[in-house]
C-alpha positions in Angstrom: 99.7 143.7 61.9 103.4 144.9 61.7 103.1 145.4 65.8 102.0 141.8 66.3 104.5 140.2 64.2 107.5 142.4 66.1 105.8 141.4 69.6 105.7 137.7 68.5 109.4 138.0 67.2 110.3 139.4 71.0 108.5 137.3 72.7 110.1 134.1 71.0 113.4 136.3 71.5 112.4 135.9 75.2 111.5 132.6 75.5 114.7 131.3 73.8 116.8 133.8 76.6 114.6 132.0 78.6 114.6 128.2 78.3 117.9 127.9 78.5 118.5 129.7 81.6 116.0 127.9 83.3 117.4 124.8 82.1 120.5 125.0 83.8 118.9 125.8 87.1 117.1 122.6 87.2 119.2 120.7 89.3 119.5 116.4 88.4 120.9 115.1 91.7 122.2 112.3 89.7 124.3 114.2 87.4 126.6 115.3 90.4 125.6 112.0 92.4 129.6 110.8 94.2 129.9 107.5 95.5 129.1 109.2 99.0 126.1 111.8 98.6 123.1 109.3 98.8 124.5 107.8 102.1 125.5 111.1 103.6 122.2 112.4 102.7 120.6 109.8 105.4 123.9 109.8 107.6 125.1 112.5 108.8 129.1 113.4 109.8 130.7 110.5 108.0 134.6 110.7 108.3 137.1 109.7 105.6 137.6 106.4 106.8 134.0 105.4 107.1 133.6 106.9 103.4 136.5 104.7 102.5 135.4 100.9 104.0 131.6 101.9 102.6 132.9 102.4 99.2 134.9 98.6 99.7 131.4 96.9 100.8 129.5 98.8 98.5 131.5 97.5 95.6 131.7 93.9 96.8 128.5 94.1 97.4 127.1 95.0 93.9 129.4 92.9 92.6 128.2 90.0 94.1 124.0 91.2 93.5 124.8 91.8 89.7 126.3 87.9 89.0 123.2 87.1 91.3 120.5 89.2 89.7 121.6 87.9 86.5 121.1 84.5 86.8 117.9 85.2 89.1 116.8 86.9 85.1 118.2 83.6 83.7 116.1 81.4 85.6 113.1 83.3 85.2 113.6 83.4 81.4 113.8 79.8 81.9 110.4 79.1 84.1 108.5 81.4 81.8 109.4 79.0 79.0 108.5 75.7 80.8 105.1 77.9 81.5 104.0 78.5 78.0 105.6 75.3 76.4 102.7 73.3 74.9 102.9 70.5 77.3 104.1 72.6 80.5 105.4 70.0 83.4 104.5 71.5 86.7 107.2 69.3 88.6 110.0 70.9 85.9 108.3 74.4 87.0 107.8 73.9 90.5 111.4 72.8 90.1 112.7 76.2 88.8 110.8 78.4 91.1 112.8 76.3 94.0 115.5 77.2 92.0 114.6 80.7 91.6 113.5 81.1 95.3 116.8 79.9 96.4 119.0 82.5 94.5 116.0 85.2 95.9 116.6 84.0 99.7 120.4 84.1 99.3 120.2 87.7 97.3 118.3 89.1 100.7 120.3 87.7 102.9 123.9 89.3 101.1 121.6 92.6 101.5 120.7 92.2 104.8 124.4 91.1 105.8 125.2 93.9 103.7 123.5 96.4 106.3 124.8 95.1 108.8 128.1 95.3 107.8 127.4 98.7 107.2 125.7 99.8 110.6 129.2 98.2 112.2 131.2 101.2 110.4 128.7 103.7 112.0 128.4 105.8 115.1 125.5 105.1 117.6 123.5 108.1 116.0 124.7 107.5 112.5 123.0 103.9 113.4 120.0 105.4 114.2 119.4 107.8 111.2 120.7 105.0 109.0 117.8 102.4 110.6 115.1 105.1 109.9 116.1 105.2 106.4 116.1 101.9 106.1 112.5 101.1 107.7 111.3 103.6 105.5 113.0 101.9 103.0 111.0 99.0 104.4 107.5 100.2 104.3 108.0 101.9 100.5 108.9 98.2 98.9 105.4 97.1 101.0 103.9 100.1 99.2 105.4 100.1 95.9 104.5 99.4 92.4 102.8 95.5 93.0 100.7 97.1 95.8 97.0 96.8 94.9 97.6 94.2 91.8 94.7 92.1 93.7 92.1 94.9 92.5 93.3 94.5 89.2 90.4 92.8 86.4 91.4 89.1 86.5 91.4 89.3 90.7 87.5 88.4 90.7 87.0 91.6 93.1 
């Protein structure tokens, strides 16, 4: 009994030698994440000057999708409420998803002008790394988390 109870003292000695250590080899890429790594991670060779007018469009860039993206959230807050109110007018809701739409076409169009603002910085075969990752980027949001919501229990399949 006296044997068990110094194994299970050294082997909870262990563990917490253990844990520890292991937890510092796990490696959270967005701990150590710079303003660079994800884009040099799909681009190879950037040089200083390319990091430098990135960083300037990246900033203008989120800049302008936050105000954006907020009052894309606004004006969903807002159709959702027209959509439960007791007496729900579909020309007031038809009227915020134009509204809503409109902000949604303007926010893809900054992205897209975004890109190519972007691929202008870049060599020909930083171009062509960067358009791979971004067609991948393409088919994921195809794939992602809405894909299959037809299947789900109110789809009549």
């Amino acid at each position: 009994m006296k044997k068990m109870n110094v194994m299970g003292a050294v082997l909870l000695l262990l563990i917490g030698i253990a844990m520890p250590a292991a937890a510092q080899q796990q490696h959270n890429y967005r701990e150590d994440r710079g303003p660079h790594l994800m884009l040099e991670r799909i681009v190879p060779d950037l040089d200083e000057a390319q990091h430098i007018e990135i960083d300037k469009l990246r900033t203008q860039h989120f800049k302008s999708m936050i105000a954006m993206r907020a009052e894309i959230e606004v004006l969903t807050a807002e159709l959702r409420a027209l959509e439960i109110s007791e007496k729900a007018d579909q020309k007031s809701i038809n009227s915020k998803i134009d509204e809503v739409m409109v902000l949604k076409t303007k926010l893809m169009k900054e992205g897209s002008k975004h890109r190519q603002d972007v691929r202008k910085l870049l060599t020909e075969e930083q171009r062509a790394m960067f358009d791979v990752h971004a067609s991948r980027k393409l088919r994921q949001g195809r794939q992602g988390r809405y894909s299959g919501r037809e299947k789900g229990p109110y789809s009549g399949s």
